[in-house]
C-alpha positions as CSV (number, residue, x, y, z in Angstrom):
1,X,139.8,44.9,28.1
2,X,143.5,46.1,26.8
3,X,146.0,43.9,28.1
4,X,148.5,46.4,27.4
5,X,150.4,47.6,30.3
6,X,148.7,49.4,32.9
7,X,145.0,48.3,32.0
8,X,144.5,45.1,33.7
9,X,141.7,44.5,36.3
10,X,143.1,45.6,39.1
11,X,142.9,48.7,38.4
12,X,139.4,49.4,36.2
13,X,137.5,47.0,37.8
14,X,135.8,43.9,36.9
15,X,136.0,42.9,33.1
16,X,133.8,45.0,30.6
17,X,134.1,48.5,32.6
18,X,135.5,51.8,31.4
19,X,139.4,51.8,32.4
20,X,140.6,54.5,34.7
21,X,144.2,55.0,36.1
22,X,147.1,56.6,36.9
23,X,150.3,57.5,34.8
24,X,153.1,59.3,34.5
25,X,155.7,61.3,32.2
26,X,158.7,63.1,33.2
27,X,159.4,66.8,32.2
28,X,162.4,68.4,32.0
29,X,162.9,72.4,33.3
30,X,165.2,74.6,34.0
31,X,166.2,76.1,38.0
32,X,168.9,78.9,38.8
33,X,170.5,81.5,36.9
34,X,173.4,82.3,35.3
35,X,176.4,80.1,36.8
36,X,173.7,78.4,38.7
37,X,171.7,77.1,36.0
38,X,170.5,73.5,35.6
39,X,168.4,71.7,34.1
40,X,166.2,68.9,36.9
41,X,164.0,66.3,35.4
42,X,160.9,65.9,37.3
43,X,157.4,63.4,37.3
44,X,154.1,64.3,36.6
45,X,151.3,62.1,37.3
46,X,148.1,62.0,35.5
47,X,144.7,60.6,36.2
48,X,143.2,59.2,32.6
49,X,139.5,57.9,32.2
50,X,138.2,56.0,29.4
51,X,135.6,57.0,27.2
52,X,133.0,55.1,25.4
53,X,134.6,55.4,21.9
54,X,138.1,54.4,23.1
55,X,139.7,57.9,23.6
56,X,140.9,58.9,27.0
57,X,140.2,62.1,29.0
58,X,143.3,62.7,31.0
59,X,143.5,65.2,33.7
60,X,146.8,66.4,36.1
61,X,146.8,65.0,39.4
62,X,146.7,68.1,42.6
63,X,149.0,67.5,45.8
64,X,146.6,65.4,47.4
65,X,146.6,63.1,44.4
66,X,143.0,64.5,43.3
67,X,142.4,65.0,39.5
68,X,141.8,68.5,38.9
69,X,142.5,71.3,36.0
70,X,141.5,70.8,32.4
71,X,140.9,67.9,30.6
72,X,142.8,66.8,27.9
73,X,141.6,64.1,24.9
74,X,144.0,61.9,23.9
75,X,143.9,58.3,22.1
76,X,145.0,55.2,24.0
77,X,147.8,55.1,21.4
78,X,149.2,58.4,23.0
79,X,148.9,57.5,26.3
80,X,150.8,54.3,25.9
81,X,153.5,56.2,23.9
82,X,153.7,58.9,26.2
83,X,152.9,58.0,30.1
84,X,154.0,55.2,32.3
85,X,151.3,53.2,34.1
86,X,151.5,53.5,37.7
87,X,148.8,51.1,39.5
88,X,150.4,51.5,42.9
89,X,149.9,55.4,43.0
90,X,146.2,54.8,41.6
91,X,145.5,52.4,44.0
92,X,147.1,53.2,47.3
93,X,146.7,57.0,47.0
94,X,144.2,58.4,44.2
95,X,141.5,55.8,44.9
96,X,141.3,56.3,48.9
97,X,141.2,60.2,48.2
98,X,138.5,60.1,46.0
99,X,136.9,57.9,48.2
100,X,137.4,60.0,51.1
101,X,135.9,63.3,49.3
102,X,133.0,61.4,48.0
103,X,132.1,60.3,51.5
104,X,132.4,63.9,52.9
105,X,130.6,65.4,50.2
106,X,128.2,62.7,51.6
107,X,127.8,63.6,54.9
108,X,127.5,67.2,54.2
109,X,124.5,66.4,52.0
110,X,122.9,64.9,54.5
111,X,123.9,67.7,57.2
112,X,122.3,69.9,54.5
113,X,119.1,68.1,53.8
114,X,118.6,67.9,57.7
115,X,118.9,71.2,57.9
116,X,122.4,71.1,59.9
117,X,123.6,74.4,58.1
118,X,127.3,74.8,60.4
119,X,127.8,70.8,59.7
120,X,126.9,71.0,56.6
121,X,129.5,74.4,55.4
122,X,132.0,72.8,57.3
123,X,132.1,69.3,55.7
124,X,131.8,70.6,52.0
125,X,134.8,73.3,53.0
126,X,136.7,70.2,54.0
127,X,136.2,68.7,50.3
128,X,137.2,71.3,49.0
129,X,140.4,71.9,50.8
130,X,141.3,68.3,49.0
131,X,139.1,68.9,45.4
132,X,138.6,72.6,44.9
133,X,137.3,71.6,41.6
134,X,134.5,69.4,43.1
135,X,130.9,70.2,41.5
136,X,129.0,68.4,44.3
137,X,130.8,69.9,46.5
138,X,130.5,73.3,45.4
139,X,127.3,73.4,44.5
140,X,126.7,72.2,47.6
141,X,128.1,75.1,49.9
142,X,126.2,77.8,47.6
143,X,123.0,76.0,48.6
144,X,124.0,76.2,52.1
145,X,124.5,79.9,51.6
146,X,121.4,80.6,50.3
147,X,119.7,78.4,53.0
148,X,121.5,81.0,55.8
149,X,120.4,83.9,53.8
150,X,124.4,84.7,53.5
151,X,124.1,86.2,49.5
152,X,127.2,87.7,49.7
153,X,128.9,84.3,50.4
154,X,126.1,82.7,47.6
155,X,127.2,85.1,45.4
156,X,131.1,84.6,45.4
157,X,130.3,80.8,45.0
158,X,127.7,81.4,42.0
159,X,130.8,83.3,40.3
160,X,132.8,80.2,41.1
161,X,130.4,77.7,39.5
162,X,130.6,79.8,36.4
163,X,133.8,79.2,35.7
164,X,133.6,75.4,36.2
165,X,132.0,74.0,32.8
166,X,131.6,70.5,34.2
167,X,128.7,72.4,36.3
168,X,126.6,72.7,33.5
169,X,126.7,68.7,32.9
170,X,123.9,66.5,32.6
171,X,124.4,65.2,35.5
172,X,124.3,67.9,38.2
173,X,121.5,69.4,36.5
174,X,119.2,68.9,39.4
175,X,122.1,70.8,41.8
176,X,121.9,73.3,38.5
177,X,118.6,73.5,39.1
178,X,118.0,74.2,42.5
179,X,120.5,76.9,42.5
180,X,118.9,78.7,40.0
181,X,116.1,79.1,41.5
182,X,117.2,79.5,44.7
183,X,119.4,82.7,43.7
184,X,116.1,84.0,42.3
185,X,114.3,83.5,45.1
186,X,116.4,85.4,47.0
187,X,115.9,88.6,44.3
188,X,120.2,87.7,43.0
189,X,118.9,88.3,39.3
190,X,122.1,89.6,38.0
191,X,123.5,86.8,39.4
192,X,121.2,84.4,38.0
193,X,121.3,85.6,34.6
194,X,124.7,85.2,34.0
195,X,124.4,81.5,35.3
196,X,121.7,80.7,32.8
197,X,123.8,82.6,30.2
198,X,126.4,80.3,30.8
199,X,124.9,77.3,30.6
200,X,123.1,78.5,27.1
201,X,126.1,79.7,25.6
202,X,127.2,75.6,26.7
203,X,124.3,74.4,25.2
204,X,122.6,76.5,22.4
205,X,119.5,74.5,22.4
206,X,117.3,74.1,25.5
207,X,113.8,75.3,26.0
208,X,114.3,74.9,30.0
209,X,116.8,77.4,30.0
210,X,115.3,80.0,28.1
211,X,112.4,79.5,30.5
212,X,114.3,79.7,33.2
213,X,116.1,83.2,31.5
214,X,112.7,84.7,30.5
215,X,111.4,83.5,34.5
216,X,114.5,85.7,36.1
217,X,113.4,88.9,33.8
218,X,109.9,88.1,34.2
219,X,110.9,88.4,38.0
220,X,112.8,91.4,37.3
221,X,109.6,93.1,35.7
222,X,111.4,93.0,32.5
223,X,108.6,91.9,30.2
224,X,109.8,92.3,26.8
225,X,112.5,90.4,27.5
226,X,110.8,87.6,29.0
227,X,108.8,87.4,26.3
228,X,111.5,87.3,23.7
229,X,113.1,83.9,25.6
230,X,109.7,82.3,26.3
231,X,108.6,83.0,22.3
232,X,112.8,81.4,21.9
233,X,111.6,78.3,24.2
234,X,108.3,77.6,22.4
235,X,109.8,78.0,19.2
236,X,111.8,74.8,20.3
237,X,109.2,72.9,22.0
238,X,105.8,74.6,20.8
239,X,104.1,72.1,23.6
240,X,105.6,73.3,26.5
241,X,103.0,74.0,29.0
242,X,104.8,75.9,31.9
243,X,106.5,78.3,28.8
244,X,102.5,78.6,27.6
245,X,101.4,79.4,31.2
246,X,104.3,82.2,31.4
247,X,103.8,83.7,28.2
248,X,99.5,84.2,29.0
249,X,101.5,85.8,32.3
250,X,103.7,88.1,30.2
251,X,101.3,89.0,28.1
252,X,98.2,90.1,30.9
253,X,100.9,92.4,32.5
254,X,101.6,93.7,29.9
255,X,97.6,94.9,28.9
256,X,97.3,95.9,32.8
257,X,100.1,98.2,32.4
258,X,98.3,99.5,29.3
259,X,94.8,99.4,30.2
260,X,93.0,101.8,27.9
261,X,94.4,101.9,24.1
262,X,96.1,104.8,22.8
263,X,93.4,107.2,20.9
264,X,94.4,109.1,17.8
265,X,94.7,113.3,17.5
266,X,91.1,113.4,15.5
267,X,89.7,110.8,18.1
268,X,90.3,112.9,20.7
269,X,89.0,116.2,19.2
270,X,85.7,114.5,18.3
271,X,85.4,113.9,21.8
């Protein structure tokens, strides 16, 4: 580990783990008008995370010393030139928060998977009062929605996930998941489209979501369609059984809504 300023132990944990802490920088702006004019200088505190090569992601720190907003890339050489450790901050303030948001996302997980609906809205709103930005979290109180049948509520939070791109990580996509399908259940197509959308304009490449876009039209009765994604999907992964199943599907709708093949002018005059 760095033995710069700022990255001991205390802070990152025991020796070999990622670094994360606190800094700050002071910025300089400009109150009043006219006579009354003057220039204040003021602190802003930032919450930077190590990455595997070295670089750091740093993110601004909200009024309840949560990280939140977007992410910045910078190289430890920059933070060091640029921000002031502060270890006290990190560890007296920004680690019990987190703490404490983690452990309420938590509980309301368990409300939810116990079926305790109220508990359950109530304890992810209280995260989010503190992390607005919190996937878990969010994630969590759609589900809850669609578990109450409340798709007006669903839906508002469905809009919210798309504008969070750390939704569409690798590591929520089971939460991804079970949304998804959940809005479909629940006949929120439109909806549902323009999460998968998201997510593939994220990604580019991934059979699962193409099946998942060519289930929703499939769902919607819009064939073509669903045939265009699923032929997409196998066209990536040529082996993948439930895009096979889905395609047969497709394709023995589409011959029932055609049952008898179209006969020609002269066919019909000879008979």
């Amino acid at each position: 580990m760095d033995s710069s300023p700022g990255f001991g132990n205390e802070a990152a944990g025991t020796t070999g783990e990622l670094f994360k802490g606190v800094f700050s920088t002071q910025s300089q702006a400009s109150i009043g008008f006219g006579t009354t004019k003057r220039k204040v200088r003021q602190s802003i505190f930032v919450f930077a995370e190590e990455q595997a090569d070295g670089s750091f992601v740093v993110r601004s720190l909200n009024k309840h010393c949560i990280p939140s907003g977007k992410a910045r890339l910078v190289t430890r050489e920059e933070l060091l030139a640029n921000y002031l450790p502060e270890p006290d901050l990190y560890l007296n303030k920004v680690v019990p928060m987190m703490r404490k948001v983690r452990d309420t996302v938590d509980a309301a997980d368990a409300h939810r998977s116990q079926g305790e609906l109220m508990s359950a809205e109530f304890e992810y709103k209280n995260a989010l009062r503190v992390d607005e930005e919190h996937i878990r979290a969010t994630f969590g109180l759609g589900l809850t929605y669609l578990d109450r049948g409340e798709l007006d509520n669903a839906n508002l939070v469905c809009r919210r996930i798309i504008t969070l791109e750390a939704a569409f990580g690798e590591e929520h996509k089971h939460l991804f998941n079970e949304f998804g399908i959940k809005m479909r259940k629940h006949g929120m197509y439109a909806q549902a489209l323009r999460y998968y959308f998201k997510a593939y304009r994220l990604t580019k490449r991934d059979e699962h979501l193409l099946y998942n876009i060519a289930r929703t039209y499939y769902e919607k009765e819009k064939l073509r369609l669903a045939g265009k994604f699923l032929d997409m999907a196998l066209a990536l992964d040529p082996g993948f059984a439930e895009a096979q199943n889905l395609r047969r599907a497709v394709e023995k709708k589409q011959e029932e809504a055609q049952p008898y093949p179209e006969i020609s002018l002269s066919g019909r005059l000879r008979r």
